[in-house]
SEGUMAR-668920 format. One record per residue (C-alpha): y, x negated, z negated; residue number from 1; residue in one letter. Coordinates in steps of 0.1 Angstrom, whole numbers, plus 5000, padded with zeros to 4 digits. Each point is the difference from the previous one (the first is absolute). Layout:
BEGIN
((Y; X; Z); NUM; a) ...
% end
This chain:
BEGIN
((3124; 5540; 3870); 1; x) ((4968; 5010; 4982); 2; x) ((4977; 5033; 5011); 3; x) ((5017; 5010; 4969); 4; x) ((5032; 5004; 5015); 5; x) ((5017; 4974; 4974); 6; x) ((5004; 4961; 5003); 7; x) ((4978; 4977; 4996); 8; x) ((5005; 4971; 4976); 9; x) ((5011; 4974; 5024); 10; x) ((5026; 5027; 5020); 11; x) ((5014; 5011; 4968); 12; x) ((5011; 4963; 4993); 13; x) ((5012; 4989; 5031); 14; x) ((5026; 5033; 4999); 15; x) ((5013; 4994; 4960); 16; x) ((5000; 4963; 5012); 17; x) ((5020; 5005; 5029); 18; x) ((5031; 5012; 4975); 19; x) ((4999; 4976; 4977); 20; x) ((5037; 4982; 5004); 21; x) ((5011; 5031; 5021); 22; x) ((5032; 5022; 4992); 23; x) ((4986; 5034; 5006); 24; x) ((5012; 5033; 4986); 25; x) ((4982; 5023; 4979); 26; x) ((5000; 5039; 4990); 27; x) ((4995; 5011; 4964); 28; x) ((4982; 5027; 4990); 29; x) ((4992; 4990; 4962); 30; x) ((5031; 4987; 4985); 31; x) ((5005; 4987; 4966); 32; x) ((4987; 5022; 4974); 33; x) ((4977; 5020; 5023); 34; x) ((4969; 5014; 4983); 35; x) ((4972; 5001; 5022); 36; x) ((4968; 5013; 4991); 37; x) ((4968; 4988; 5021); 38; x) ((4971; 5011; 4984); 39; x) ((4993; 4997; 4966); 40; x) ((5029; 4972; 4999); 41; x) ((5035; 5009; 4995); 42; x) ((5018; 4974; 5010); 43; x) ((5044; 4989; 4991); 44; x) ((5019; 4987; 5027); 45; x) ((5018; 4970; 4984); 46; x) ((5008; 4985; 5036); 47; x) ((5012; 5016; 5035); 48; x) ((4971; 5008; 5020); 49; x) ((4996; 5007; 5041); 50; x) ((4990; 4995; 5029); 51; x) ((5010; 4985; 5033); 52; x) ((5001; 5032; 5024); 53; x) ((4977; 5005; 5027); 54; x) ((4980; 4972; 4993); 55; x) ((4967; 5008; 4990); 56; x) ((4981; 4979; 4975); 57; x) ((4963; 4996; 4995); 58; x) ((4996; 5035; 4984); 59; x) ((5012; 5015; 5033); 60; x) ((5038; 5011; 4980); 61; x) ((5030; 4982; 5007); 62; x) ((4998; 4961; 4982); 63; x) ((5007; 5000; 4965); 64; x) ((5030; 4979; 4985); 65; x) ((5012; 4994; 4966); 66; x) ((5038; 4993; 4994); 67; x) ((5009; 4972; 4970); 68; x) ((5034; 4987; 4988); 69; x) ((5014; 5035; 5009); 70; x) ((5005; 5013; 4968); 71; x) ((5012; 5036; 5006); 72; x) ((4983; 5029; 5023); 73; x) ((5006; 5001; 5032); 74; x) ((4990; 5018; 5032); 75; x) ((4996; 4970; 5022); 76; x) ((5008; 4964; 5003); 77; x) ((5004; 4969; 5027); 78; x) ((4985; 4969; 4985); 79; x) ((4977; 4972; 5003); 80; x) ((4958; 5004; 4996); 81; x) ((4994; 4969; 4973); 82; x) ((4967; 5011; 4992); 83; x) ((4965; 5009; 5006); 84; x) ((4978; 5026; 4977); 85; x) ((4964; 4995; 5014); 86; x) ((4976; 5024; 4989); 87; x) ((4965; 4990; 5000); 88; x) ((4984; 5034; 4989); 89; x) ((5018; 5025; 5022); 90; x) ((5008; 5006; 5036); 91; x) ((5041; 4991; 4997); 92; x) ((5021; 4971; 4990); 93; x) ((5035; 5000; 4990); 94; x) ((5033; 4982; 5009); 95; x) ((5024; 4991; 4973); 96; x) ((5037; 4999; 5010); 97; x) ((5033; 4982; 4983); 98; x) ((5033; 5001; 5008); 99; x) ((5011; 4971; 5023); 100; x) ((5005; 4973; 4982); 101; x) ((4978; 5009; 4968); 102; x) ((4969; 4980; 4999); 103; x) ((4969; 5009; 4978); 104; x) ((4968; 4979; 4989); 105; x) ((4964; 5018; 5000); 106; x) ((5000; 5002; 4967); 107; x) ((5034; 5016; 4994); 108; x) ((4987; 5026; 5023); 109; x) ((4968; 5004; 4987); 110; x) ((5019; 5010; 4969); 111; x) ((5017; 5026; 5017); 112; x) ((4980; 5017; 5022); 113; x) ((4973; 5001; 4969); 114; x) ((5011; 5036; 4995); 115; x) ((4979; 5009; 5033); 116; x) ((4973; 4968; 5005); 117; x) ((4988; 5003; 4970); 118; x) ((4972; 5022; 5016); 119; x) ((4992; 4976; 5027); 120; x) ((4988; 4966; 5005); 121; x) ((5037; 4988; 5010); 122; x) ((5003; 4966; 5016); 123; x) ((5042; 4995; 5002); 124; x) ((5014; 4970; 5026); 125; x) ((5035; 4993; 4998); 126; x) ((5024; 4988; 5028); 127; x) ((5005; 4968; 4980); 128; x) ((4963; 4995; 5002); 129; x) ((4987; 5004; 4967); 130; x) ((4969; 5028; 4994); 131; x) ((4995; 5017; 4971); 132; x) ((4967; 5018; 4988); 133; x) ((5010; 5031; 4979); 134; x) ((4966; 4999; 4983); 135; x) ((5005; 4965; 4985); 136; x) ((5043; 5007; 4999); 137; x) ((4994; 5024; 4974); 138; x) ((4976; 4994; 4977); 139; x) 
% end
């Protein structure tokens, strides 16, 4: 850990890459439809959004998940981490979950997780091994 008290780069990726392939399960505290305002940026929850409890993430809060192929609110789910969302101008990365069984390229979750990485410089790696820049994936 840094003087900072956060991560640095190379413990933050060990720990999201630790989970990729792992069934875990996940508390949600902004469900579908949430509107979250962070700023100046308000931003529409189109997607189930958590965390995985008492493990902290490179921001020094619990880690940060989003939930896809769930298409309904919920308050928490047991699935499978199928994805990466590595951040290369802040001090967190993200895990993407699916349910077991659902599988997900980069691109098909750069596409959904656009809502929030759109303010980052988002690199997104997929359990079936393809990456995904959203800078280039949405032009």
């Amino acid at each position: 850990m840094s003087e900072s008290g956060t991560m640095t780069l190379a413990e933050r990726h060990a720990q999201v890459e630790g989970y990729l392939g792992k069934i875990v399960t996940i508390e949600i505290d902004r469900p579908i439809g949430t509107v979250h305002h962070k700023g100046e940026k308000t931003l529409v929850y189109p997607i189930n959004y958590g965390y995985i409890p008492e493990v902290l993430g490179g921001d020094g809060d619990e880690l940060d998940v989003f939930l896809v192929g769930v298409d309904e609110p919920v308050s928490s789910y047991t699935g499978k981490i199928i994805g990466i969302v590595y951040r290369a101008d802040d001090v967190e990365d993200k895990l993407i979950m699916a349910p077991e069984g659902a599988s997900f390229s980069a691109e098909e979750i750069a596409r959904t997780v656009h809502f929030q990485e759109k303010y980052y410089q988002t690199t997104i790696r997929a359990l079936d091994g393809s990456v995904a820049e959203m800078a280039t994936i949405l032009r």
